[in-house]
C-alpha positions as CSV (number, residue, x, y, z in Angstrom):
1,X,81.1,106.8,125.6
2,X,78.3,106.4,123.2
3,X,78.0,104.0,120.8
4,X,78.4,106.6,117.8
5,X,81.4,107.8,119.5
6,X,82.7,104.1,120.0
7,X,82.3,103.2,116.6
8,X,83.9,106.1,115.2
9,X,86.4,105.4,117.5
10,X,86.5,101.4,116.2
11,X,86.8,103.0,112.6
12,X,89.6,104.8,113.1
13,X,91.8,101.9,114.7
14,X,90.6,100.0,111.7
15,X,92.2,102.8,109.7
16,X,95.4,102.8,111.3
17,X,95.9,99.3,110.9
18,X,95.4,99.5,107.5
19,X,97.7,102.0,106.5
20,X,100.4,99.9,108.9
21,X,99.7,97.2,107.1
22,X,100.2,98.9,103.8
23,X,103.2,100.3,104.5
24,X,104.8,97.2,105.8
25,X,104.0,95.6,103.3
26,X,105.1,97.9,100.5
27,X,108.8,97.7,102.9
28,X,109.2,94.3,103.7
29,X,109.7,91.1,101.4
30,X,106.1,89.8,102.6
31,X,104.7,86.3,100.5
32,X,101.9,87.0,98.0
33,X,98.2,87.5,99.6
34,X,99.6,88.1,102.8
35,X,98.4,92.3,102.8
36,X,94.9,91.0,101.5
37,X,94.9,88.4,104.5
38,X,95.7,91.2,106.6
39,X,92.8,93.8,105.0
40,X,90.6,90.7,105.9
41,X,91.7,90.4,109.5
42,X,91.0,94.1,110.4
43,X,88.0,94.4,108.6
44,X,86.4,91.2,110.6
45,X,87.8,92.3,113.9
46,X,86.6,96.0,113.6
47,X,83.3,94.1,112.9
48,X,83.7,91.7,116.3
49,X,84.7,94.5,117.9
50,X,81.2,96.3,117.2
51,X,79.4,93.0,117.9
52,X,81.3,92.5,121.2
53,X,80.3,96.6,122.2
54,X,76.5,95.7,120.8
55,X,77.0,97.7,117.9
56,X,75.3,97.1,114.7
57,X,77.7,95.2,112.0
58,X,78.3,95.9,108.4
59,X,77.4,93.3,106.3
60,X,79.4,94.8,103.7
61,X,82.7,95.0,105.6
62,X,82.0,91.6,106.9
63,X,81.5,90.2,103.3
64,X,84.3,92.1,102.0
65,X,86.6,90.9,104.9
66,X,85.9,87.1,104.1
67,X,86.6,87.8,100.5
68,X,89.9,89.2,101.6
69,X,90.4,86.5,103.9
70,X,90.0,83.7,101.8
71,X,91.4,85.5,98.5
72,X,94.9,85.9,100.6
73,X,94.7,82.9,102.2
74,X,94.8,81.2,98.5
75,X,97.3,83.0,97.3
76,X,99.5,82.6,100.2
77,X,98.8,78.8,99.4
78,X,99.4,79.3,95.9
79,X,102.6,81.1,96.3
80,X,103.4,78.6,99.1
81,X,103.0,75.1,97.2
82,X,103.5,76.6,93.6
83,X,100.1,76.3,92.0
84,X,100.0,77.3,88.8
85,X,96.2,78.7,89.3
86,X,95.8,82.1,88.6
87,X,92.1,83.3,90.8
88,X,90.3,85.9,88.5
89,X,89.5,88.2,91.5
90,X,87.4,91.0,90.3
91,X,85.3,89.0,88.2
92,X,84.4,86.9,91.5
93,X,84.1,89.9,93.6
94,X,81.6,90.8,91.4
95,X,79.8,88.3,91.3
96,X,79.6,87.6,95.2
97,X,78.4,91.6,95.4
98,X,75.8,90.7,93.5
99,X,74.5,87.4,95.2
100,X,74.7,89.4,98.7
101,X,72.2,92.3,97.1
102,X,70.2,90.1,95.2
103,X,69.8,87.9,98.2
104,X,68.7,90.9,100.4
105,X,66.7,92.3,97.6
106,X,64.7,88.9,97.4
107,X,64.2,88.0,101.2
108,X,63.7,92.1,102.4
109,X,66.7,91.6,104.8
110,X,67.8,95.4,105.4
111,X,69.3,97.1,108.8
C-alpha cells in the first residue's frame, strides 16, 4: 500500500474513533474532560501511527492533540478533586496557535 493510501487509510480510523467517542459520550454519564482527553488520544495516535509507517506528521494535529490532552486531563482533575478554577480555553488556544506560527514564521521551519 502506498503511503498516500496508508494515510488516508490512518485518517479514516481516526475518524471513526472520533465519532465513537462522540457518541459515547453524548450516551453515557462520562466525568468532565474525559471526550477532550479522548479527541487528544486519537489525534496523537493517528500521528504515531504515521511516524511508526514513516509518514510525515502534522504538527498541527499533534499540537492540537496535546492541547486536548492536557485541557481534559485538567478538567478531569478539576471535576475529580473539586477545584473551583474555571480554564478560559479558547482564549489559550489562541494564543498557543499563535506561538506555533509565529515560531515557524521566525525560525523558517516548514514541511
Amino acid at each position: 500500500m502506498d503511503e498516500r493510501s496508508l494515510n488516508r487509510r490512518y485518517e479514516t480510523i481516526a475518524w471513526g474513533a472520533f465519532f465513537i467517542l462522540l457518541g459515547v459520550t453524548s450516551l453515557l454519564p462520562v466525568p468532565n474532560g474525559t471526550g477532550t482527553v479522548g479527541i487528544g488520544v486519537i489525534l496523537l495516535g493517528l500521528n504515531l501511527a504515521r511516524y511508526v509507517s514513516k509518514i510525515p506528521t502534522s504538527s498541527l494535529t499533534i499540537t492540537l492533540g496535546v492541547i486536548a490532552l492536557a485541557v481534559g486531563a485538567f478538567d478531569v482533575a478539576r471535576a475529580a478533586f473539586y477545584l473551583p478554577m474555571d480554564l478560559p480555553l479558547f482564549p489559550l488556544l489562541l494564543i498557543v496557535i499563535g506561538v506555533v506560527w509565529l515560531a515557524r514564521g521566525l525560525t523558517g521551519v516548514r514541511r
